[in-house]
Structures are given as structure tokens and as C-alpha cells.
C-alpha positions in Angstrom: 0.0 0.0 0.0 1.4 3.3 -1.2 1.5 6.1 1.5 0.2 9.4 1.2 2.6 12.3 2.4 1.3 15.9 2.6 3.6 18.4 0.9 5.5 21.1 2.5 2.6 23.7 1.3 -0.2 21.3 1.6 0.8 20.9 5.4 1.4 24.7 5.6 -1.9 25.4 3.7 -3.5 23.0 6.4 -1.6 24.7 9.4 -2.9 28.1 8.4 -6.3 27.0 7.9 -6.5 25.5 11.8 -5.2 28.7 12.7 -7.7 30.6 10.6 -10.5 28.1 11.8 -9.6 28.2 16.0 -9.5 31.9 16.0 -12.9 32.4 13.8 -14.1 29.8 15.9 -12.7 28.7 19.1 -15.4 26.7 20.6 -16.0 23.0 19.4 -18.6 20.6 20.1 -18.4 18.6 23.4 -19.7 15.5 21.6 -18.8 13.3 18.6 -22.0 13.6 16.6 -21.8 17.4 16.4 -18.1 17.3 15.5 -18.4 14.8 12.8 -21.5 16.5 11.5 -19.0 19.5 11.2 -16.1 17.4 9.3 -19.3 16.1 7.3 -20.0 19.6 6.1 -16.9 20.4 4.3 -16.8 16.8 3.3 -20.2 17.6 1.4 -18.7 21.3 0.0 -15.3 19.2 -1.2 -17.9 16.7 -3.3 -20.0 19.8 -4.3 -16.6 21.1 -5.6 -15.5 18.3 -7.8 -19.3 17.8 -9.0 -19.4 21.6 -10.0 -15.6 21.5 -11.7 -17.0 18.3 -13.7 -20.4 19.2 -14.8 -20.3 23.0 -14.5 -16.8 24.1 -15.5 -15.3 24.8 -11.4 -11.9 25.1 -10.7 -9.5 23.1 -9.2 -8.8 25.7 -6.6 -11.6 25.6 -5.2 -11.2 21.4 -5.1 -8.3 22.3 -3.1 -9.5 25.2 -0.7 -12.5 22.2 0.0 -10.1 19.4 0.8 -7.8 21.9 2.7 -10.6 22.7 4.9 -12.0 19.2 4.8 -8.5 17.8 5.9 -8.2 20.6 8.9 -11.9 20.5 10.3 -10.9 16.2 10.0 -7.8 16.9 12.4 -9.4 18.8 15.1 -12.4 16.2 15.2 -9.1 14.0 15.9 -7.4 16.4 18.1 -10.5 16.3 20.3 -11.9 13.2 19.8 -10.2 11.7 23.4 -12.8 14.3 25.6 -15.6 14.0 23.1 -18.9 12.8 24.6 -20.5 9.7 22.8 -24.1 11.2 23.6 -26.0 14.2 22.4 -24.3 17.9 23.6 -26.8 20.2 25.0 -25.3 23.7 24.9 -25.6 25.9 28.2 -28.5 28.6 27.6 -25.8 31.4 27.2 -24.8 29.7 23.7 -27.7 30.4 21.3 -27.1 31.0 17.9 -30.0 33.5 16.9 -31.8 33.0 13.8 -33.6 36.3 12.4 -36.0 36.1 9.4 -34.9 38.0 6.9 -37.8 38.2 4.0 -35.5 38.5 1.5 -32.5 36.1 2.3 -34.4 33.8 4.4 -32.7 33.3 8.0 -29.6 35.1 9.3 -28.0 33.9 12.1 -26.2 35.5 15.0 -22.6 33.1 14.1 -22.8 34.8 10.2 -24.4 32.5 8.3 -27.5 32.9 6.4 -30.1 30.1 6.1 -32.8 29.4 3.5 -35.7 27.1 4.4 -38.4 27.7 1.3 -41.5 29.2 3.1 -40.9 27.2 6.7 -39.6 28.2 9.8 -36.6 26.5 12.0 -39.2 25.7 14.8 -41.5 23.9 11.8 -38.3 21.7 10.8 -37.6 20.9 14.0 -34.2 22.4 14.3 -32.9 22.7 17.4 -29.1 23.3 17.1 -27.4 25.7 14.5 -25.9 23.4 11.4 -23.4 26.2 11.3 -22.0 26.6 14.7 -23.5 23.9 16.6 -25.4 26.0 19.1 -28.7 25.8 20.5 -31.3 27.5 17.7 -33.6 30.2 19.0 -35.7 31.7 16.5 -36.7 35.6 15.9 -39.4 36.5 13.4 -40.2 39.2 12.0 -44.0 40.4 12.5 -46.5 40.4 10.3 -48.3 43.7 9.4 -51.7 42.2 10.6 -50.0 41.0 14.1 -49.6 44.1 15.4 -53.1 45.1 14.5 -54.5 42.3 16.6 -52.3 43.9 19.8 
């Protein structure tokens, strides 16, 4: 079996990005299934990559910004891995991501990110943690003109 050795920039690209990644976000799940669900993420955005550079004329670059982040995000689920609770992680009530509707961009989110769930609500799907940061979901929305006639 042939072994796979990183390259002096592909370990250095991978360095920086743990670096980039720990100080954009320094918490990390206390348990396994919402740490692998984050390596699963940017395992699904490496295969979107490669799908969109074969069937809709992507770049490489972006293949390899995707496994770059893939390979980094795969590390720290290792680096933490020893402390990581088998069962289900419920946040403390200070760490709530907050999800705002936005009418026009569907949900923003107090960790950046912005959501879109076709004419539903977070609450209607059920979501209770944040697929971006992991956090316990609480939902804002925004009022319709005929609530605050009924008040």
C-alpha cells in the first residue's frame, strides 16, 4: 500500500487553515455527533466542488480550498476526539445562535451565516441546534403587518 505524504505547502496550507478556523471559531462541540457532523460539512462542499468543476466548469482551486478545509476541520475532530462525549451535547442557555427572518435572504444567524428554508420556519423543521456553529437554535421573526393590528 502506497503512503500518502502531505507536501510542505499542503501541510502549511492546512496549518494556516486550523489557525484561521480556532480563532474564527474557538469553541467545538463537546460531543462526537456534532463534531463529525462539522467534518461532514466540508466533506459535502469538497464533493460539491468536484461535481461543479466536472459538470459545470469549477476550478480546481476551489477542489483544493474544499479538501484543505475538509483535511483541517478532519484533524481537530481528531485532536478532540479523546474528551468527546458519545451522547448528544446540549449547549448551556448562554450559547444560542439566533436565527432572524430576513424576508429577502431567508434566516440570518447570529454566528454569520444565512439560512434558507423555502416558506418554513426553523421551529416547523424541527431544528434545534445551528448546522453552522453547533449552538442551540432560537428563532426571531419578523411580525406580520396584521400581528400588530391584533395587539
Amino acid at each position: 500500500m502506497k503512503m500518502v505524504v502531505l507536501k510542505g505547502s499542503d501541510a502549511k496550507l492546512i496549518q494556516e487553515e486550523m489557525k484561521r478556523a480556532k480563532d474564527k471559531f474557538p469553541w467545538w462541540p463537546a460531543d462526537r455527533i456534532h463534531a463529525a457532523a462539522i467534518v461532514a460539512e466540508e466533506a459535502g462542499e469538497l464533493l460539491q466542488a468536484t461535481l461543479q468543476a466536472r459538470y459545470e466548469n469549477g476550478s480546481f482551486e476551489r477542489i483544493r480550498k474544499e479538501a484543505i478545509q475538509t483535511a483541517t476541520m478532519a484533524i481537530r475532530f481528531l485532536e478532540n476526539l479523546p474528551g468527546l462525549s458519545p451522547h448528544g451535547y446540549e449547549p448551556p442557555a448562554a450559547e444560542v445562535c439566533i436565527w432572524q427572518e430576513d424576508e429577502e435572504d431567508g434566516w440570518k444567524t447570529s454566528c454569520g451565516e444565512i439560512f434558507d428554508l423555502d416558506n418554513s420556519t426553523p421551529v416547523d423543521d424541527d431544528m434545534r441546534f445551528c448546522c453552522f456553529c453547533g449552538k442551540r437554535l432560537e428563532q426571531k421573526r419578523v411580525p406580520e403587518a396584521n400581528d400588530a393590528d391584533i395587539a
